[in-house]
Structure formats: structure tokens, C-alpha cells
N, C-alpha and C positions, 0 to 999 in steps of 0.2 A: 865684431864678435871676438872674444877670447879666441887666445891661440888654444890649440886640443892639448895638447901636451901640460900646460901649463895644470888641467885638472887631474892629472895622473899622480896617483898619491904610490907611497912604498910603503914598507914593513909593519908594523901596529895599524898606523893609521888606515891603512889600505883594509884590511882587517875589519877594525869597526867597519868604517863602511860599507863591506860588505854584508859582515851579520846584520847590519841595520836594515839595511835595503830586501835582503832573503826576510827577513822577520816580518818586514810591513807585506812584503807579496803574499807570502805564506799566511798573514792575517786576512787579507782580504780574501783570498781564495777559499781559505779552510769555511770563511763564513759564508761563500757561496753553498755550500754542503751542509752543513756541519748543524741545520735546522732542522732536514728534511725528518729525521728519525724523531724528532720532538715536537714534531705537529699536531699529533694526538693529545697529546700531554698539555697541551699550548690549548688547546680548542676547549677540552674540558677544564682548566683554571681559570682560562676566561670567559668560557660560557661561548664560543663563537661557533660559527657552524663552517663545516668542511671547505665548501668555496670560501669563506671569509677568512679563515687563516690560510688558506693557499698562498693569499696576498702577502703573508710575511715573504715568500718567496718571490712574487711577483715584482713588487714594491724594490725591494732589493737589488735585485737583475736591473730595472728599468732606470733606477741612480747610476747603475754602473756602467751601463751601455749610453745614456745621455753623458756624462761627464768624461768618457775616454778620450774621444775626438777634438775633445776643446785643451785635455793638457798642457798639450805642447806653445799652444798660444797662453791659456793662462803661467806657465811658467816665466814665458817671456814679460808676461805683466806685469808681474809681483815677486821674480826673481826665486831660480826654483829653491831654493834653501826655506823661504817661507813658503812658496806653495807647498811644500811637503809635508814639512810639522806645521802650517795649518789643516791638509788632508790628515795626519794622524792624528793631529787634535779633535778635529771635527770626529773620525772613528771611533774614536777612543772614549769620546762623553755620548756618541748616539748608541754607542755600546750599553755605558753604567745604564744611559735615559729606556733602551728597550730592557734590559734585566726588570728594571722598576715600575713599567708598564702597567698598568690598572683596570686596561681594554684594549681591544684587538686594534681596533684604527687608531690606538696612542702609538700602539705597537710598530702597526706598519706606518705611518709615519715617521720615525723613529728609525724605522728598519731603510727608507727611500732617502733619509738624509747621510745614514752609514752609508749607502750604496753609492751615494757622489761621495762621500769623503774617501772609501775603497778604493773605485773606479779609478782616483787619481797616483793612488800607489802601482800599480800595475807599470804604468808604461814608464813613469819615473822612475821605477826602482831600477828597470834594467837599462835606462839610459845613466843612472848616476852608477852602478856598479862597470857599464863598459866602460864610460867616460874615464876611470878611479884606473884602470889597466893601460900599460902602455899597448902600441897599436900589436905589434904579434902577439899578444896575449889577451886578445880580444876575444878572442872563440872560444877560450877555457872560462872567461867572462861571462857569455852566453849562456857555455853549461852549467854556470852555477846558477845563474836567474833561473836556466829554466828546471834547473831542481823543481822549483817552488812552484811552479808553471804548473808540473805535470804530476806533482805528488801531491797538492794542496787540495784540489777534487779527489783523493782518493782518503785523505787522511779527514776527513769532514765525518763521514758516519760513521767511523770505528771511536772517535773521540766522540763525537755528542750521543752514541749509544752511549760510552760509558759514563760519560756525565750524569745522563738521562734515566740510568739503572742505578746510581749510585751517588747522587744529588739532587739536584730538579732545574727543571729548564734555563729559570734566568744565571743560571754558573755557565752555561752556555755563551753568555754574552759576557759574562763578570771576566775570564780569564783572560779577556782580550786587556782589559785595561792597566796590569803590571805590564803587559809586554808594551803596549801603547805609551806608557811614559815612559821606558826607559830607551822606546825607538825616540820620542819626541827627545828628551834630551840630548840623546848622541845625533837624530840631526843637527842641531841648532848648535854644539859644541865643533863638528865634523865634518858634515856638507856643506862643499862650498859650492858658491852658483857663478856661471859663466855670464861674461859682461853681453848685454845682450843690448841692440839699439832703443833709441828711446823710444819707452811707453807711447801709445797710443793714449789719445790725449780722452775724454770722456765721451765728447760727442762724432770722434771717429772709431768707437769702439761698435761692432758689429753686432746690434742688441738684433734685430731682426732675424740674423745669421741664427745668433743663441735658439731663439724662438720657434725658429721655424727648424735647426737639428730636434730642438725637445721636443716639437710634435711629430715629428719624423719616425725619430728611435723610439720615443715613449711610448706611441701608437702601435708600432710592430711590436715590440718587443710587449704591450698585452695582449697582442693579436697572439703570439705566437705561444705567450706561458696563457692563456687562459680560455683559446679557442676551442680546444676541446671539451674543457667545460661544458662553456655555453655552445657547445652544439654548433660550431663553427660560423654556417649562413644561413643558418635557423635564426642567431640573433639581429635583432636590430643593431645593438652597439659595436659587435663586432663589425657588423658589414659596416656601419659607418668610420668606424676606426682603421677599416683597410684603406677606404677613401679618404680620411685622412693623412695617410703616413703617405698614400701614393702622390696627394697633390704636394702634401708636405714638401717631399723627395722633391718635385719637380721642380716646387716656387726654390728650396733651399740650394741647389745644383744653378740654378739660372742667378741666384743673388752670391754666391762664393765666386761665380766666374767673372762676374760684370764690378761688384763691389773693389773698391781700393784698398783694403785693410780686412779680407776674410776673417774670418772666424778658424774654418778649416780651407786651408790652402790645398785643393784635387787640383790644380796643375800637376802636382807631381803623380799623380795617375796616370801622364803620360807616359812615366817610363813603364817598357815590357814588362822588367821581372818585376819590378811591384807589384803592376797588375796579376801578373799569375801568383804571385805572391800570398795576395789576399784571396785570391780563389782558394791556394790550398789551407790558408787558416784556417778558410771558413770550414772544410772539411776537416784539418783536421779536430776542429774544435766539435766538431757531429760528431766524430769517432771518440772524444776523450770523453767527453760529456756524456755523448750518448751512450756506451759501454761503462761510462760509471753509474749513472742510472739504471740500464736495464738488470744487469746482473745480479745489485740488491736486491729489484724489485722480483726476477723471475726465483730468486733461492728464498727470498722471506713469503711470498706470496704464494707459490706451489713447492717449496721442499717443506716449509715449516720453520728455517732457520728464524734465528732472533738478531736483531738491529745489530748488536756485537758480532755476533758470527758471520754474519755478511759481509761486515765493514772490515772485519781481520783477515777475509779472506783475499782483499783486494792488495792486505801491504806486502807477500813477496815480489808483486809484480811492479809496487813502487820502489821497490831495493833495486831491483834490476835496473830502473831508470835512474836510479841513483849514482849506479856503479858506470853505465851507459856512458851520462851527459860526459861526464871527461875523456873518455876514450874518443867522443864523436868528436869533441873539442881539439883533438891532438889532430885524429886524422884532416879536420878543415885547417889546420895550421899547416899542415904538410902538404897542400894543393890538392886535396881529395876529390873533385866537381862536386856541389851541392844537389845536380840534378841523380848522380848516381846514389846517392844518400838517401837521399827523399823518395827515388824510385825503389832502393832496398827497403825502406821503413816500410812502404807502403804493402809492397810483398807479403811479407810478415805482419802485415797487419792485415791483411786477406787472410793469409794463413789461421794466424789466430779467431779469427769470426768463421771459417772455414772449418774449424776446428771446431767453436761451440756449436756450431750448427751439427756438428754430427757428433757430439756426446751428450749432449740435453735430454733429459727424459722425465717422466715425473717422479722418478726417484734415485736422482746421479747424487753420487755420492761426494766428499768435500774434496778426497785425491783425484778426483776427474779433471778438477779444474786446475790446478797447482801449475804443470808444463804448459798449458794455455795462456793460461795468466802471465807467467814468464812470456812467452812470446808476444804479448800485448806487451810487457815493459819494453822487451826491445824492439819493440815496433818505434812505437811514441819518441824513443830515446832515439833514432834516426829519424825522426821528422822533425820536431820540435827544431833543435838549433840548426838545421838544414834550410828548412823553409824561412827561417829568422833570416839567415848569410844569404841563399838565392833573394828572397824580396828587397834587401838595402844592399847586395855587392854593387850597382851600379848607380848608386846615389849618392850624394857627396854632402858636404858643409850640414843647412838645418833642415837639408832634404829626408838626411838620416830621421831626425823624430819625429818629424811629418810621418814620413813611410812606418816606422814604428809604431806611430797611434792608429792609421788604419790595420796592421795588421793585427793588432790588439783589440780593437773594436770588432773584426772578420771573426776572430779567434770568437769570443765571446759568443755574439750571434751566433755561430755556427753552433755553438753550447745549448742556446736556447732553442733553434731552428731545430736540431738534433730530437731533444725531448721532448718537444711538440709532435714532432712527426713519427716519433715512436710512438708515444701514447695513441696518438688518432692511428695508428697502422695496425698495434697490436686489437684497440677494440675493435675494429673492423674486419680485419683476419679471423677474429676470435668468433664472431656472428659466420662468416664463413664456411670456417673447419665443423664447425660446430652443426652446422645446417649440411653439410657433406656428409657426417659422423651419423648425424639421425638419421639418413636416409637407408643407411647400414642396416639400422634395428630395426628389420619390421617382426613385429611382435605374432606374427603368422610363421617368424622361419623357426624351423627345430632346434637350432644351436640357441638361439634365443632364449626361447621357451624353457631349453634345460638348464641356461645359466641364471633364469628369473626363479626357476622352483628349488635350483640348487640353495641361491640365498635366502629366498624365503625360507627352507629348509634349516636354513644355518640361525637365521633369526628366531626361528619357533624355539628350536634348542637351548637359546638364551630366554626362554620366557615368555615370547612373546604371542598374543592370539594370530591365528593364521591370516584374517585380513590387517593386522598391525603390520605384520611382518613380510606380507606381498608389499605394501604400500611402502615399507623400509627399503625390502628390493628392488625397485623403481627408481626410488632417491639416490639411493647407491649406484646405481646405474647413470644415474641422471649427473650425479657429480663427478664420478669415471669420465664421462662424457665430456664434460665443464672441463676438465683438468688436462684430459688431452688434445682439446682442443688448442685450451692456453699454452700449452705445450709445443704445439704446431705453428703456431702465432710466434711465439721467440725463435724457434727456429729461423723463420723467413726472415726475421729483425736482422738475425746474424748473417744470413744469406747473403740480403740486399746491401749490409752494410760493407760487407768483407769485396763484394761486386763492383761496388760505388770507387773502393780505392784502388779494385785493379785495373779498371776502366783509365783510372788515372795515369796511371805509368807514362805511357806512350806520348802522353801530351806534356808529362815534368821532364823526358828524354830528350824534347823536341826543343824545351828552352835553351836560349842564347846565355850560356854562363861563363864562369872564369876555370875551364879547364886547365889544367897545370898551373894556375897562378895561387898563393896563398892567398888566402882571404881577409881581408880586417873590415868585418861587418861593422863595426863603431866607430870608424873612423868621421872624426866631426860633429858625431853628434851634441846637440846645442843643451 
């Protein structure tokens, strides 16, 4: 293998490299998002029904959770300079091919071939921008990948709102293809790939391995974006696609350890902090995912705001992780422990879901949230490159991109894991509160009775006949009801979520790390 030092680039060239590498993250992520607000829009052009465009989301996710795990072996194959601008390439035309789309399963199609070509920018970008830094200046490395990391879910529905309001769906996908070639070019001009041992010849290449990861991840990850749909174990296909991904897991875990040439190489799961490693991705990828989901959806769905307004309200909180990543970057240069970082982030990230839990109401206004929001930036902005350093500080050589692609894969899922488990938690809270809240109104108590003839009272005044306007009163009552239940429902989201990370602390404390040592998280990576 290439000496590490030998890919360490300076001044311009270090440069390109970098905006290249931020640019393709930043494409794949924004287009994890950057649909959601255009689904409506997407259903009625093409005539599909609600669950059937889901699928552009579904389809998407399940490209890019299958192809994470295999990067680091595909790079080795086909030497990553070409795997790279072939993933942007491949992006870049599944992009033009879904703008052009002429039906919903062209579409999602189209959208699951983007999602492997995506999936593969991810773990590469931030192995080719560490590798590009000499070793102490590896952390400020980090910060910059994870710019794109933790602001690209955020900058998704304030951009395809506006698309969306002010062009139409397929510029959604069009805008990716200037940036797509002119990343494609400055790869192939600029990145260079590390000498890596020889290829694996055809018939020792790990087709079963493949196989058996894509039924694996493919099968959870529609368990987990589509389970609520279909009513979870009410369906047949689901319950059979749980039994898939579980035997999946089993047959694929027994065929990576026994196998001579893996696919994904989990020996390195032996080490500790990996393992805790991926645990905390996988949360924190619940908490970025899940907090970038719930928020649009509780201000557009019970305040009234619009797709723009929603999506604008999340970017002070992405400046703050802007302003963050390098400061977090200086302190792990300067022997900061990563478990004390990741245990502060986590805090304040209690804090801030501690915080929406007690300003939510059904009619908070847009300055409620503003200091909240900040405190979500700097939550995320100490965790992200925290948990990067603790999961690879004790890994070494091509252990590094190994351990990288599972944290990248934890990350992800815990995105999907996240919005699944909100969705099923909120409607289910919401049947709840709701059934709590009637049992309030009985239509026999006097307060009752004076707030039903007050608005009937108020409705006649407009016009209307006396039993028009009792039956109005009722409604009104009945959507009151609906509203603060949903209301109660986010609440608890915020609760259990801000719970989930303090719960954490004590056990990221207890990790074996590099107290007083500097960090060089990239050291080696292949």
C-alpha cells in the first residue's frame, strides 16, 4: 500500500480537492432531503398515489445504505480515482434520467440507481479530503467533511421549497448536473488513488457477500421507511421482509467471517471504540435526521407555515455548525479527549429537545425557536467530528476505511431508524392524547355546555342557522381537540429524544480514549 504522506497534497491543489470532495457530499446529502417538499407536486404530474411516490424516498435511502459498506472494497478494485468519477457520473445522468422521468417507477428507478452512485460519495469524500491534509491537520480535515455532513439535511427543503415555488420539480434534480460535471472533471484531473494490492481476480470476488449485504440492508431499510405505511405487522410483506433482512444478517455475518476475500471486512468490530463508535452514529444520525424531520413537519402541519418557511428556519442553526466544525477541529488537535466532546454535544443536545419540549404549542411563534435551534447547531457541531476521532483513534493502516464505512452506514440508518420511529410514535401518541382529551368533554359538564353555545352563539352572528352552527361548534371543538393532541404527540418526540442522549453520557465517559494525546483520526486511511 502507498505510503500516507505520499497523498498529502498543498496550496491550490489541496484546495480543489477539497471543494470537490465538500461538493459531491453536499450533492448527495442535500438529495436525501431536498424531495421531501416536492412529493405533492411529483404525485399529481404523474398521476401516482401517496404511498407510490413515497418510493422516490424509499428507493433513494435503500441505494445508499446498500452501496456504503461495499466502498471501501470497491475502491480497492477499481482504484478510487475511478470509483469516484464513476459514482459522480453515475449521479449525475440518474439525476438529468429522474428530472425526465414520464412515470413514477421510471422515477424511482432512476432515484435507487442515484442512491448507489450517492452512497458512494459519502465515505470517499471524507477519506480523500483527510488523506489530501498532512497528519496534524487532520481534525480540521474532519471539520470540513463534516460541514457537509451536518448542514446538507438541513439545506434540502429550504432549496427544493424554493425550487418548488418558483420553478417545478424536475430543476430539483437538473441543478445537480453543472455541479456533477465539473466535480467529475476536477476528480479525474486531481484525485489521485493510493497503490492498493492486487485486484481480486473475478471468481474470488465475493458475489454471495454482495447478495446477501442487499438483502440485508435493502429489506430493513423498507422495513423501516415504509412500515408505518403498511401498518407495520398487519402486512404480509413487511413481516416477510423482517425475516428477510434477519436471516439475511445472519447467512451474511457467518459468510464475511469464514469467506477469504470479504466483501466487508467486521473483524475490525473487534476493536472497542469502533464498536461504541457505531453505536453513537447510529444515534446520532436519529437525532439529525430525526430533528430535521420533525420540526418541518410539526411548524407546516400545525402552525400553518409553508415549505420555505420551515426550511429557512432550520439555517441559523446550520451557521452555527459551520462556525463549530473548526473550533471542534482545533480543540481535538490540542489533546481535547473525544469522550468529553461527545459527552458535552450530547448535553446540549438534551438541552435543546428539553427546550422544544417545553415551548411547543399550537401557536409558538417563529422567535421561540431561534436559541433552540442554535443549541441544536452546537450540539451536532460536538458530536459529529468527536464520534468520527473516538470510533477510528485506535485503528490504524486500511483499518481506518473499513471503520469509516461502518460509521457511515450507522450514521445513515440511524437517519432512517430515526423517521420511522417518529412517524409510528407520533401516530400513536396522537390516538392516545386524543382519547385522554375526550374523556375531558363530557357534554353533561357546564363549562362545556357554555363554551358549545358560546360558539354556536358566534357562528349564528355570521349567518348561520342555529343547528348549522351547533354542528360548526362541535367541529371546532373536535379540531381544537385533533390539534392539541398533535401537539402533545411532538412534545413526547422531543422528550424521549433529548432522554435517549442523556441516557448516553455515562457510557461515552466510560470509553477507553486518547486523553491528553492529539488525535490524527486519518492517519492511513487507504
Amino acid at each position: 500500500m502507498l505510503q500516507q504522506d505520499s497523498l498529502v497534497e498543498y496550496g491550490a491543489r489541496r484546495a480543489i480537492i477539497t471543494v470537490t470532495a465538500i461538493l459531491c457530499a453536499l450533492l448527495e446529502i442535500v438529495d436525501t432531503t431536498i424531495v421531501n417538499v416536492a412529493l405533492n407536486e411529483m404525485r399529481g404530474n404523474l398521476g401516482a398515489t401517496l404511498t407510490e411516490v413515497a418510493w422516490v424516498i424509499t428507493a433513494y435511502a435503500i441505494g445508499n445504505v446498500i452501496i456504503v459498506p461495499m466502498t471501501s472494497w470497491l475502491s480497492q478494485q477499481f482504484g478510487r480515482r475511478n470509483y469516484y468519477a464513476a459514482s459522480v457520473i453515475l449521479f449525475t445522468v440518474c439525476s438529468f434520467a429522474c428530472g425526465n422521468a414520464n412515470g413514477i417507477w421510471e422515477l424511482v428507478f432512476f432515484r435507487f440507481l442515484q442512491g448507489i452512485g450517492g452512497g458512494a460519495l459519502l465515505v470517499t469524500s471524507q477519506t480523500i479530503i483527510t488523506e489530501s491534509y498532512p497528519p496534524e491537520k487532520r481534525s480540521m480535515a474532519q471539520a470540513i467533511y463534516g460541514l457537509g455532513v451536518i448542514i446538507g439535511p438541513t439545506l434540502g427543503p429550504p432549496l427544493g421549497g424554493y425550487i418548488v415555488d418558483n420553478f417545478s420539480w424536475p430543476y430539483i434534480f437538473y441543478i445537480n448536473i453543472p455541479i456533477g460535471v465539473i466535480a467529475t472533471l476536477l476528480t479525474l484531473q486531481f484525485v489521485r488513488s493510493p497503490k492498493y494490492a492486487e485486484k481480486k481476480a473475478l471468481h474470488e470476488v465475493d458475489w454471495l457477500g454482495i447478495a446477501l449485504l442487499a438483502i440485508t440492508v435493502g429489506s430493513l431499510q423498507y422495513v423501516l421507511e415504509r412500515g408505518h405505511e403498511d401498518d407495520w405487522l398487519n402486512s404480509n410483506v413487511i413481516i416477510a421482509l423482517i425475516v428477510s433482512s434477519i436471516l439475511g444478517l445472519f447467512f451474511f455475518i457467518w459468510r464475511e467471517l469464514t469467506y477469504k476475500f470479504p466483501i466487508v471486512e467486521l473483524r475490525v468490530l473487534k476493536n472497542g471504540n469502533l464498536r461504541v463508535g457505531t453505536i453513537l452514529s447510529f444515534i446520532m444520525g436519529f437525532g439529525l435526521y430525526g430533528s430535521t424531520f420533525i420540526i418541518p413537519l410539526y411548524t407546516q402541519s400545525t402552525l400553518g407555515w409553508t415549505a420555505q418557511q420551515s426550511g429557512a428556519l432550520m439555517i441559523p442553526a446550520a451557521l452555527t455548525t459551520a462556525v463549530m466544525m473548526p473550533l471542534i477541529g482545533k480543540l481535538l488537535q490540542r489533546g481535547v479527549p473525544q469522550q468529553y466532546l461527545v459527552s458535552a454535544g450530547m448535553l446540549i443536545f438534551f438541552v435543546y429537545s428539553f427546550w422544544g419540549y417545553k415551548i411547543i404549542s399550537p401557536d409558538t411563534g417563529a422567535d421561540a425557536f431561534f436559541w433552540m435551534l442554535i443549541a441544536r447547531g452546537i450540539g451536532l457541531g460536538l458530536l459529529f467530528i468527536p464520534i468520527t476521532a473516538l470510533s477510528l483513534s485506535t485503528l490504524s493502516g486500511k483499518q481506518i476505511g473499513e471503520g469509516a464505512s461502518f460509521t457511515g452506514m450507522m450514521r445513515q440508518l440511524g437517519g432512517s431508524f430515526g423517521v420511522a420511529a417518529i412517524s409510528t410514535f407520533l401516530s400513536r401518541q396522537n390516538m392516545v392524547h386524543r382519547s385522554a382529551l375526550v374523556t375531558h368533554l363530557d357534554v353533561n359538564d357546564a363549562a362545556v355546555q357554555q363554551r358549545v353555545i358560546a360558539m354556536q352563539h358566534s357562528f349564528m352572528s355570521k349567518g348561520m342557522t342555529a343547528d348549522v352552527a351547533l354542528q360548526s361548534a362541535y367541529k371546532a371543538i373536535d379540531f381544537s381537540v385533533t390539534k392539541q393532541a398533535s401537539v402533545l404527540s411532538y412534545m413526547d418526540v422531543f422528550l424521549y429524544i433529548g432522554l435517549m442522549f442523556l441516557i448516553c453520557i455515562p457510557f461515552v465517559l466510560m470509553v477507553r480514549g486518547n486523553k491528553g494525546k492529539k488525535v490524527d483520526i486519518g492517519e492511513a486511511m487507504h
